[in-house]
PyMOL CGO cylinders between C-alpha atoms (Angstrom):
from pymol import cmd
from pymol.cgo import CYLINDER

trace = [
    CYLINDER, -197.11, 80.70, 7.91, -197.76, 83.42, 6.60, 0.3, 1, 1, 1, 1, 1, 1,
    CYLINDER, -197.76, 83.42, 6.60, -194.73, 85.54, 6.13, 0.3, 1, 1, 1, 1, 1, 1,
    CYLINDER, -194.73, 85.54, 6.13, -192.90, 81.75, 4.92, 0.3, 1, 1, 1, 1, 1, 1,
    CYLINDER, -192.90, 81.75, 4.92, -195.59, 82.10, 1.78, 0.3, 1, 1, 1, 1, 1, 1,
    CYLINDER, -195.59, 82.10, 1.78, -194.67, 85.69, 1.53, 0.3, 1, 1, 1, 1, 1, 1,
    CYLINDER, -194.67, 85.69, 1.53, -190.96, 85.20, 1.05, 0.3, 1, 1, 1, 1, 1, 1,
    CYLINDER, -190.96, 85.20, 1.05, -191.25, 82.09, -0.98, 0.3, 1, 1, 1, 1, 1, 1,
    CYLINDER, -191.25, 82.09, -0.98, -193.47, 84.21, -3.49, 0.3, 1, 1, 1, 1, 1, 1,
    CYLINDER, -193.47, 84.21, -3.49, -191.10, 86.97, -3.36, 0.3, 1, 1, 1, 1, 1, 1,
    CYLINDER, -191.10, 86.97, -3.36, -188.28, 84.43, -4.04, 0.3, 1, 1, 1, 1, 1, 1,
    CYLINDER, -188.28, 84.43, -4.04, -189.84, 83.17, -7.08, 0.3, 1, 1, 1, 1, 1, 1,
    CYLINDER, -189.84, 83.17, -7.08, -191.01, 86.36, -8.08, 0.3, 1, 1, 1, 1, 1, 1,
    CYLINDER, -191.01, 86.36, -8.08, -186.82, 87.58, -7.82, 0.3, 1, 1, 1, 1, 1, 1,
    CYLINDER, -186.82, 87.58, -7.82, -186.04, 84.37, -10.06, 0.3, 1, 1, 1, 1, 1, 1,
    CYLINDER, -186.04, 84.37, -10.06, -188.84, 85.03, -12.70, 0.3, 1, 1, 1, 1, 1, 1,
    CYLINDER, -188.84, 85.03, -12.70, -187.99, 88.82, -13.03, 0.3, 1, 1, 1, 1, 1, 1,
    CYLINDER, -187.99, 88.82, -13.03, -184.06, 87.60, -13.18, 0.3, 1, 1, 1, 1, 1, 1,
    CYLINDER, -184.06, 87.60, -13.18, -184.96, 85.38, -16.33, 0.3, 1, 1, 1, 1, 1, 1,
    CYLINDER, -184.96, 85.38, -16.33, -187.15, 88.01, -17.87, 0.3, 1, 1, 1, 1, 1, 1,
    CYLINDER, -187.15, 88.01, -17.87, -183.78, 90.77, -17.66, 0.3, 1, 1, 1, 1, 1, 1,
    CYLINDER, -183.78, 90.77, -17.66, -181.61, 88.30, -18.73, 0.3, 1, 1, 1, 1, 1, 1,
    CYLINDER, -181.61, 88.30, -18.73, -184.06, 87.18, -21.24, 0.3, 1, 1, 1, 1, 1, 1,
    CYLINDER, -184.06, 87.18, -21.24, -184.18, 91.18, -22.24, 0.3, 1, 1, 1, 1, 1, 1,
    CYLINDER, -184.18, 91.18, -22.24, -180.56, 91.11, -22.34, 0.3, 1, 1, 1, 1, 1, 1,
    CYLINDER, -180.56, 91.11, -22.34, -180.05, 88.63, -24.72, 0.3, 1, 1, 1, 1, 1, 1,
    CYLINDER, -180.05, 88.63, -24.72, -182.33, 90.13, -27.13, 0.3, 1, 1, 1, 1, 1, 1,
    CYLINDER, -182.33, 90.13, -27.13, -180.85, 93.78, -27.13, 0.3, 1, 1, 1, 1, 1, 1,
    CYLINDER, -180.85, 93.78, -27.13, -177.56, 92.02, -27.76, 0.3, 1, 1, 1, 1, 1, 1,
    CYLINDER, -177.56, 92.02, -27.76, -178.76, 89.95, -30.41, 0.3, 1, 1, 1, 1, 1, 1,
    CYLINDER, -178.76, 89.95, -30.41, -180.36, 92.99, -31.91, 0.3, 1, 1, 1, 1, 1, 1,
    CYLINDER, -180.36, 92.99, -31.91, -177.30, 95.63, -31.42, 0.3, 1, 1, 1, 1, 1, 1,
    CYLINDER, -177.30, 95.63, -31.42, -174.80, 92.66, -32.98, 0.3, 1, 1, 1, 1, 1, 1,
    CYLINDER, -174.80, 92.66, -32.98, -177.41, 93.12, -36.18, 0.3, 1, 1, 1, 1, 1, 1,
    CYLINDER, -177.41, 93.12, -36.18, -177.33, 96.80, -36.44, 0.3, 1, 1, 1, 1, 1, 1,
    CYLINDER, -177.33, 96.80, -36.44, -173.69, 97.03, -36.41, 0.3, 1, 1, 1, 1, 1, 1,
    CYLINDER, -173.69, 97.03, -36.41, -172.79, 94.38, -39.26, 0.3, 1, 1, 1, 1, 1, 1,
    CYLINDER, -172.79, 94.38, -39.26, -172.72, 96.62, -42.09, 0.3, 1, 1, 1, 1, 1, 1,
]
cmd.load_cgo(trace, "trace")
């Protein structure tokens, strides 16, 4: 029982830190595309 929790947790803890990069992602682009308009 045990190690099930322990993967599920780490499961959801993959997913959350996958929407926080892409989150991340997003914003760098959003803030590179408004450096390089002149």
């Amino acid at each position: 029982m045990a190690t099930t929790l322990d993967l599920k947790s780490k499961e959801e803890k993959d997913a959350e830190l996958d929407k926080r990069i892409e989150a991340l992602r997003r914003k760098n682009e959003a803030l590179i595309r408004r450096y390089q308009v002149p």
